[in-house]
C-alpha positions in Angstrom: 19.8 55.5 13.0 20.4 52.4 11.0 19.9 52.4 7.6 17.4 49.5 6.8 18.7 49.2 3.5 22.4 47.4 5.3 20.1 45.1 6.9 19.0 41.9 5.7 15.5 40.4 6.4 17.0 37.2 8.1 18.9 39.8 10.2 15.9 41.3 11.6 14.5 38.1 12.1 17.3 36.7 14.5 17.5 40.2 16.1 13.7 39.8 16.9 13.9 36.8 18.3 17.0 37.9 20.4 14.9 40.2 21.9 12.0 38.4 22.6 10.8 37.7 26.1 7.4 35.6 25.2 7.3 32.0 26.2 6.9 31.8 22.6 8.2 33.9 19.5 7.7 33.7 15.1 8.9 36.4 13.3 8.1 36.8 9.9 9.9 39.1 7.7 8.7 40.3 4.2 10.9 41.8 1.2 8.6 43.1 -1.4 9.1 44.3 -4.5 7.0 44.9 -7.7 7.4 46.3 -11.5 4.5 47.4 -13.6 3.4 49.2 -17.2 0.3 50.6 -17.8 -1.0 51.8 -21.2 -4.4 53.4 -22.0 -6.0 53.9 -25.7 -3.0 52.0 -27.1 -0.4 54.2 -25.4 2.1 53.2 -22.4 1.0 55.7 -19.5 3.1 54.8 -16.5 5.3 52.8 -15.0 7.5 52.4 -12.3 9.5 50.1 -9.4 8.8 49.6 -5.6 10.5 48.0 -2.9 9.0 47.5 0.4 9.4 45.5 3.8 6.8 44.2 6.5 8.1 42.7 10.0 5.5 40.5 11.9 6.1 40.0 15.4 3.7 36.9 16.8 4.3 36.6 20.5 3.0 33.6 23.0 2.4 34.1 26.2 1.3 30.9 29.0 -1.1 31.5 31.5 -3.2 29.3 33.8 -5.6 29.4 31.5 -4.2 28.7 28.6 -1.7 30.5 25.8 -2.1 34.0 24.5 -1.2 35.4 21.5 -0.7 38.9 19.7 0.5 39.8 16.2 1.9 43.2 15.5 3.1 43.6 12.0 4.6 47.3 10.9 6.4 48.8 7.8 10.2 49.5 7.1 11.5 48.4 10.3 14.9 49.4 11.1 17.5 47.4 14.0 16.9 51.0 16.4 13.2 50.4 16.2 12.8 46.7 16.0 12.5 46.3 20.2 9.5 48.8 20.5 7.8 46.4 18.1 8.8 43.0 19.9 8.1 45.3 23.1 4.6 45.7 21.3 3.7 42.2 20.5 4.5 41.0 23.9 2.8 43.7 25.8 -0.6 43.0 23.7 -0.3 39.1 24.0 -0.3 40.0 28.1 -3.3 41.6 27.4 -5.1 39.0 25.8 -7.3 36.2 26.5 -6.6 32.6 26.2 -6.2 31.8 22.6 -8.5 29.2 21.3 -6.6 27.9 18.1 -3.4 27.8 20.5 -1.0 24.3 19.5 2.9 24.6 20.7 4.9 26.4 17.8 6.7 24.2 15.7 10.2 22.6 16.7 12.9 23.5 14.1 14.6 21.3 11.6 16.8 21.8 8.8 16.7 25.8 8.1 16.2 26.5 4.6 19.5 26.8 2.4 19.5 30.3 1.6 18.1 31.8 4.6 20.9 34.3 5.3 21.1 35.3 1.4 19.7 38.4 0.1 15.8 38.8 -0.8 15.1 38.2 -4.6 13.8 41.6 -6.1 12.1 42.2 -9.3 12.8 44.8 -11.9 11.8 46.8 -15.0 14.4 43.9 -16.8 11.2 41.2 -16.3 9.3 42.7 -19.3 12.8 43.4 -21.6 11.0 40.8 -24.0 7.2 41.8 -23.2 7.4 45.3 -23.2 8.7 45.0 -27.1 5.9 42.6 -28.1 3.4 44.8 -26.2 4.4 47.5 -28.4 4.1 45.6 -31.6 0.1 44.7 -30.1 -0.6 48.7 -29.4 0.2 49.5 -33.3 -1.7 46.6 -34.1 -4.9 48.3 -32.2 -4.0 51.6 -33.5 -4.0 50.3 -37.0 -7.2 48.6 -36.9 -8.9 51.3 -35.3 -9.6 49.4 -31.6 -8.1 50.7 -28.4 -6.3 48.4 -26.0 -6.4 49.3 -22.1 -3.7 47.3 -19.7 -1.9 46.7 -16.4 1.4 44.6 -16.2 2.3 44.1 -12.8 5.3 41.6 -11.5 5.8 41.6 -7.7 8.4 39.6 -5.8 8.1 38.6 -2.2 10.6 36.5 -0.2 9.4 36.0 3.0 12.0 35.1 5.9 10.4 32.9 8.7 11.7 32.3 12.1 10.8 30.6 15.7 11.9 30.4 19.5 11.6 27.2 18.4 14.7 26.9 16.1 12.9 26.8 12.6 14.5 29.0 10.2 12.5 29.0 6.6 12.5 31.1 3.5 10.3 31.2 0.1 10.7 33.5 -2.8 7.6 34.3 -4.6 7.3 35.5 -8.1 3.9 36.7 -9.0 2.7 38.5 -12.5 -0.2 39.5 -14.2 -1.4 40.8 -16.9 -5.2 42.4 -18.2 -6.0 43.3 -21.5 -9.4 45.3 -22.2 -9.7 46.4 -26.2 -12.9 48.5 -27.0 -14.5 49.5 -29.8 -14.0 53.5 -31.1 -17.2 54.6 -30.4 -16.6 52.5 -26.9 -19.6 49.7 -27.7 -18.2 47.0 -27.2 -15.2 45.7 -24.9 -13.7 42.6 -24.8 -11.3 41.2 -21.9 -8.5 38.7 -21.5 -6.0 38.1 -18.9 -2.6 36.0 -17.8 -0.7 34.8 -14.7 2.6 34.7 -15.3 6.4 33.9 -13.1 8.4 35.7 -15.2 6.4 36.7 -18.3 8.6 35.1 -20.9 5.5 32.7 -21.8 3.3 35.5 -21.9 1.9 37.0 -25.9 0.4 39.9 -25.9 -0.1 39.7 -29.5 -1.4 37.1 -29.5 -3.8 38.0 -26.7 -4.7 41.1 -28.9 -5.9 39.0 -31.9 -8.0 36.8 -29.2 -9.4 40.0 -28.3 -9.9 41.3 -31.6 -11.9 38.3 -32.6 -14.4 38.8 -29.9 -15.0 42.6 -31.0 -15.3 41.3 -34.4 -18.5 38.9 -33.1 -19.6 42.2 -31.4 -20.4 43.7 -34.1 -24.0 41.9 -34.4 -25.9 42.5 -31.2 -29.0 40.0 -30.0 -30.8 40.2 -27.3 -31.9 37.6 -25.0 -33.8 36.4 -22.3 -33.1 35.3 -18.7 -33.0 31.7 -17.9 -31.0 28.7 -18.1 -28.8 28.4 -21.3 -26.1 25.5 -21.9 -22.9 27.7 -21.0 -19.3 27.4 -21.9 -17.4 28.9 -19.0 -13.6 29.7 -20.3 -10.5 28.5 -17.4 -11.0 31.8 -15.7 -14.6 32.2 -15.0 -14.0 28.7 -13.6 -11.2 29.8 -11.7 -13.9 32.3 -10.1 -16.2 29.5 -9.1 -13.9 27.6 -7.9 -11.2 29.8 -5.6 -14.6 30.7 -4.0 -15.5 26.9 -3.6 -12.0 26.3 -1.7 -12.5 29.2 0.5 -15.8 28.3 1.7 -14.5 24.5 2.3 -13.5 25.2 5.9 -13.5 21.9 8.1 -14.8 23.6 11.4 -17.3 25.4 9.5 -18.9 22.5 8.0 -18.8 20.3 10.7 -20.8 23.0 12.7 -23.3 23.1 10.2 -23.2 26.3 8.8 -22.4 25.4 5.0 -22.9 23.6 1.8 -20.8 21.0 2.9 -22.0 19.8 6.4 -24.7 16.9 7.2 -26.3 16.8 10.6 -25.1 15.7 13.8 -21.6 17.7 13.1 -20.6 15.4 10.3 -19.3 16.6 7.2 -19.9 15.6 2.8 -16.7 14.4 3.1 -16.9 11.1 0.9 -19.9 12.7 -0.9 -19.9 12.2 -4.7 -20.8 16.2 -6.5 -20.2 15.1 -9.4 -20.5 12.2 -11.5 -17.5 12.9 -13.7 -14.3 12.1 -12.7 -13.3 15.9 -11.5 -10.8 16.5 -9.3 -9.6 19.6 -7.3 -6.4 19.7 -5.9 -3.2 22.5 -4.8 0.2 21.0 -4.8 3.0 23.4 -4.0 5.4 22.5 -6.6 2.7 22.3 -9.3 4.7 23.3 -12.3 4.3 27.1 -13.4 2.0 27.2 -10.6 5.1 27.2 -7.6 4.1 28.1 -4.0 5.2 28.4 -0.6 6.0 24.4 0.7 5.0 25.8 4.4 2.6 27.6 6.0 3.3 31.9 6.8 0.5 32.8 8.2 0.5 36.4 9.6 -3.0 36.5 11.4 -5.0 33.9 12.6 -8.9 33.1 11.4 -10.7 31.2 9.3 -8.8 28.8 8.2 -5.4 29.6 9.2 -3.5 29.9 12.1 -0.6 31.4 13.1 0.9 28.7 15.5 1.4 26.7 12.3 3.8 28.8 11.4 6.4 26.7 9.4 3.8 23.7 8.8 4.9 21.4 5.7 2.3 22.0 2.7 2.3 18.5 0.3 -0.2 18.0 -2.4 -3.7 17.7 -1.3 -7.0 16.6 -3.7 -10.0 18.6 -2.2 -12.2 16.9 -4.9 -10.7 13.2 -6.1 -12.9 11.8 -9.5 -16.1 13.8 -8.6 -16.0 12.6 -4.5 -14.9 15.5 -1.8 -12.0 14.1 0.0 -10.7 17.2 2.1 -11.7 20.1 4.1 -9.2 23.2 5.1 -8.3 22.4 8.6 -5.5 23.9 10.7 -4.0 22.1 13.6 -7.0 23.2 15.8 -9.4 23.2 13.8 -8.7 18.9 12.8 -8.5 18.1 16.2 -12.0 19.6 17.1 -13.0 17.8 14.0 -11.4 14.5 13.7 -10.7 15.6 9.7 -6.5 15.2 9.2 -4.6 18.4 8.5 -4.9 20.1 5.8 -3.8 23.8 5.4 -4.6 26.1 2.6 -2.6 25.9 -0.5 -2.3 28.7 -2.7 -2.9 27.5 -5.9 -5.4 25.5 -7.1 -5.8 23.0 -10.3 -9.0 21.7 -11.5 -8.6 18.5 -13.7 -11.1 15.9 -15.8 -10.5 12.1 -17.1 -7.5 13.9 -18.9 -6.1 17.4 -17.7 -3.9 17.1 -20.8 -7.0 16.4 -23.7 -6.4 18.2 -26.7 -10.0 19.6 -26.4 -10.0 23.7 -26.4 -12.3 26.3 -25.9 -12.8 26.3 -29.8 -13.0 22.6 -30.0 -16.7 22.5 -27.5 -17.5 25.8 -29.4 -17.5 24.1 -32.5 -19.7 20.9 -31.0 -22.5 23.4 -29.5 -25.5 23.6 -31.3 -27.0 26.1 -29.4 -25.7 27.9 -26.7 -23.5 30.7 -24.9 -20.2 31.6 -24.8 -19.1 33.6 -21.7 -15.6 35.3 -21.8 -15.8 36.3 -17.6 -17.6 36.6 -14.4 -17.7 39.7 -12.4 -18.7 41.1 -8.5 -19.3 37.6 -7.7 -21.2 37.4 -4.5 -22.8 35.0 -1.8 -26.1 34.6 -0.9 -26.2 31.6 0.9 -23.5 29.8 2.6 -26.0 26.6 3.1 -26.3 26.0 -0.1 -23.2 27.9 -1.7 -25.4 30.4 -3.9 -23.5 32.9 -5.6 -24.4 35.6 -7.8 -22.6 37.8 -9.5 -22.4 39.5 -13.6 -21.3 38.5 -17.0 -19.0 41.0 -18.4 -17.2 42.0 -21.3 -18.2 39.7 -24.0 -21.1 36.9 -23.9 -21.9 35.5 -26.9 -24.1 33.2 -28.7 -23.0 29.9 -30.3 -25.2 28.5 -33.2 -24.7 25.0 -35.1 -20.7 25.1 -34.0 -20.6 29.0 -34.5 -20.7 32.4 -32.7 -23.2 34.4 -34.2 -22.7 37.8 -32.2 -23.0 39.0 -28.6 -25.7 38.9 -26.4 -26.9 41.2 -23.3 -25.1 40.1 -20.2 -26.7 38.7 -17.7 -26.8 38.3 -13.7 -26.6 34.7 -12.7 -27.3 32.9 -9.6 -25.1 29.5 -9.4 -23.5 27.3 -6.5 -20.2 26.0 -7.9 -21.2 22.9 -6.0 -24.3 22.5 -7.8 -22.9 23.8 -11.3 -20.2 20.4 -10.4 -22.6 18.0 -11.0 -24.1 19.9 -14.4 -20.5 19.7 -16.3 -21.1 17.9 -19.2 -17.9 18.5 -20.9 -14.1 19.7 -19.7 -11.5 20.1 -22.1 -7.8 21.0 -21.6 -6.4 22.6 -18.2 -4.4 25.4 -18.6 -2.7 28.2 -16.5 -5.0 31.2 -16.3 -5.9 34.5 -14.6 -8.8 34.7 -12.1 -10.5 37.7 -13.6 -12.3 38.5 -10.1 -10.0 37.3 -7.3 -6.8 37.9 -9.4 -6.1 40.6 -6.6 -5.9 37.8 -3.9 -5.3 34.7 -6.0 -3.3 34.6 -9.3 -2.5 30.7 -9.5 -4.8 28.6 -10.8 -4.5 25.8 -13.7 -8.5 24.7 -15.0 -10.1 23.8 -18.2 -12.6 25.3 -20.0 -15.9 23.2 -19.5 -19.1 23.3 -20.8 -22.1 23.3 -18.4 -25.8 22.4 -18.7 -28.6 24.9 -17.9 -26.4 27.2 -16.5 -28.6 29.9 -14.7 -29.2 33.7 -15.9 -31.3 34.8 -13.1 -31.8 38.3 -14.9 -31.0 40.4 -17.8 -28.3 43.2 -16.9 -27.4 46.4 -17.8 -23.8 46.3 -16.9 -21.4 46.3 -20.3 
């Protein structure tokens, strides 16, 4: 047997396609690594390294009636067993039906410049400055009698693309996070923050630890309140929340069938619709600094809104919302032409932006203007209720407070709220500085996301809640 270890992804990738007996073949192949640390009442509990590799075979098969397709995708593939699974993909897309979103596979052009070069790998060397500083943040806890929970995760993925066609692509993609939860000592009262991070030399958990402290500090008076609608600060990554969940249910084909928020009759869409009357915009732009993605599209399963014969499809910048007006709907190559919206793929990151994305306004800044109001740190179990209207409801956790004449006062009960993020769009009053941030919620599927903190009107609390 060969080892896979003396085999380089782009390797597998040519081999694949060597081998490959469709009428059409992509081959995507995925080097994976990751680093982490993990502490628990203010002590480091484990930590370790993984490396891992995913082959994806797509295969295209012509018929009469049309193109067929099959994706097989399996784990640690070596050069002996790499024709069973080409073997695999070609046998299933012989199986198959017609495939609807079929488009001919991309012709090649200029193959990336480090194609043939080893995969980038991460290590327990990406936290040589953080894991210091983290220590110096457990004594602090310790020493003040809280106790700080936490997961730092860094994971590094280069993915190797190639094509019957002659396209030959690569992206390396760095991805960290990290989530901070202090409590109380008698467990009370918890407080959470987070941060997405490439490298995490911009990352302070320090001073992340003081933030959090702060918060446990307002804790320590408790008032109760109501349900209803309360003017609401939302911090950059409960808006993050809303608005990763906005992009996803933006699907071109979708609306122009009529089953979302953003479809009119007849099978036209709100495209050109002002939400807001703000000058908010919502755009993903691949080489958004700090916020880097993949420049073309790897899909590895088609559905949705994604495809897998645009394998290999150039991603540019692309405004979803441009000074309150929706401009664009995700769209593959099928889904546009059944349409008549232009192409435009998923990005994966996303920046939300007012007048000024770089205001000096901060969180503290439109806590200090509130008169009366609250304060939320993060949303939680966010779910839909209905896809006409965008309705989503999910729970306040882990810190809501109340702001009186320009000051927090202590924390309040948290809340269920029902909210569409298209309707909450047109209720910003206020939007202060974007900044990189964690998605609290979706950070397991979505980790890059710039947005500001903003302050909405009458934001809804449908129901008091127990959750803490």
């Amino acid at each position: 047997m060969t080892d896979q270890n003396t085999v380089r992804p782009h390797e597998l990738v040519e081999r694949a396609l060597e081998l490959s007996r469709a009428d059409g073949c992509v081959v995507i192949a995925d080097e994976e690594s990751t680093a982490n640390l993990r502490w628990a009442g203010n002590s480091l509990t484990t930590n370790g390294v993984t490396r891992g590799r995913t082959l994806t075979v797509i295969a295209t098969v012509d018929g009469q009636e049309g193109t067929a397709v099959s994706v097989v995708s399996r784990e640690a593939v070596t050069l002996d067993e790499l024709e069973s699974l080409v073997r695999a993909a070609e046998a299933a897309a012989r199986a198959a039906g017609p495939a609807e979103d079929a488009q001919p596979l991309l012709a090649g052009g200029a193959a990336s410049a480090d194609f043939t070069e080893a995969p980038a790998e991460t290590s327990v060397e990406v936290f040589s400055a953080f894991a210091p500083a983290l220590g110096e943040a457990l004594g602090l806890s310790r020493k003040s009698g809280r106790l700080l929970y936490g997961f730092a995760n860094h994971m590094v993925t280069s993915s190797y693309l190639g094509t019957s066609t002659g396209l030959r692509l690569r992206h390396d993609q760095p991805t960290g996070t990290l989530e901070l939860n202090a409590k109380t000592a008698d467990l009370s009262a918890s407080a959470w923050t987070g941060a997405a991070t490439r490298d995490f030399r911009d990352v302070d958990p320090v001073a992340l630890e003081a933030q959090l402290a702060q918060r446990l500090a307002w804790a320590e008076r408790k008032i109760d309140l109501p349900a209803g609608r309360y003017e609401t600060l939302l911090p950059p990554s409960a808006l993050a929340d809303l608005m990763i969940y906005l992009t996803w249910s933006a699907g071109g084909r979708d609306a122009h069938e009529g089953r979302t928020v953003f479809s009119k009759p007849g099978g036209r869409t709100r495209v050109g619709d002002r939400l807001s009357s703000l000058p908010l915009t919502l755009r993903s732009d691949p080489v958004y600094p700090g916020l880097e993605a993949a420049p073309f599209v790897v899909a590895h399963a088609s559905g949705g809104d994604s495809s897998v014969f645009d394998n290999g499809l150039p991603l540019s910048p692309t405004d979803w919302i441009r000074d309150g007006e929706l401009t664009n709907l995700l769209t593959t190559r099928h889904s546009a032409g059944l349409t008549g919206l232009p192409v435009r793929p998923g990005i994966d990151n996303l920046v939300f932006e007012g007048a000024d994305p770089a205001s000096g306004t901060t969180l503290e800044d439109m806590v200090a203007r509130t008169e009366r109001g609250l304060l939320l740190t993060c949303l939680w179990y966010i779910r839909e209720v209905d896809p006409a209207t965008l309705l989503l409801t999910g729970l306040t956790r882990d810190g809501v407070y109340l702001v009186e004449n320009g000051e927090v006062t202590g924390a309040v009960n948290n809340f269920r709220f029902n909210e569409s993020p298209v309707d909450l769009l047109g209720r910003i009053t206020e939007v202060g500085r974007t900044e990189r941030c964690l998605p609290r919620e979706w950070s397991d599927w979505f980790t890059r996301a710039a947005m500001p903190p903003v302050r909405v009107a009458d934001f809804h609390m449908s129901s008091v809640s127990q959750a803490s």
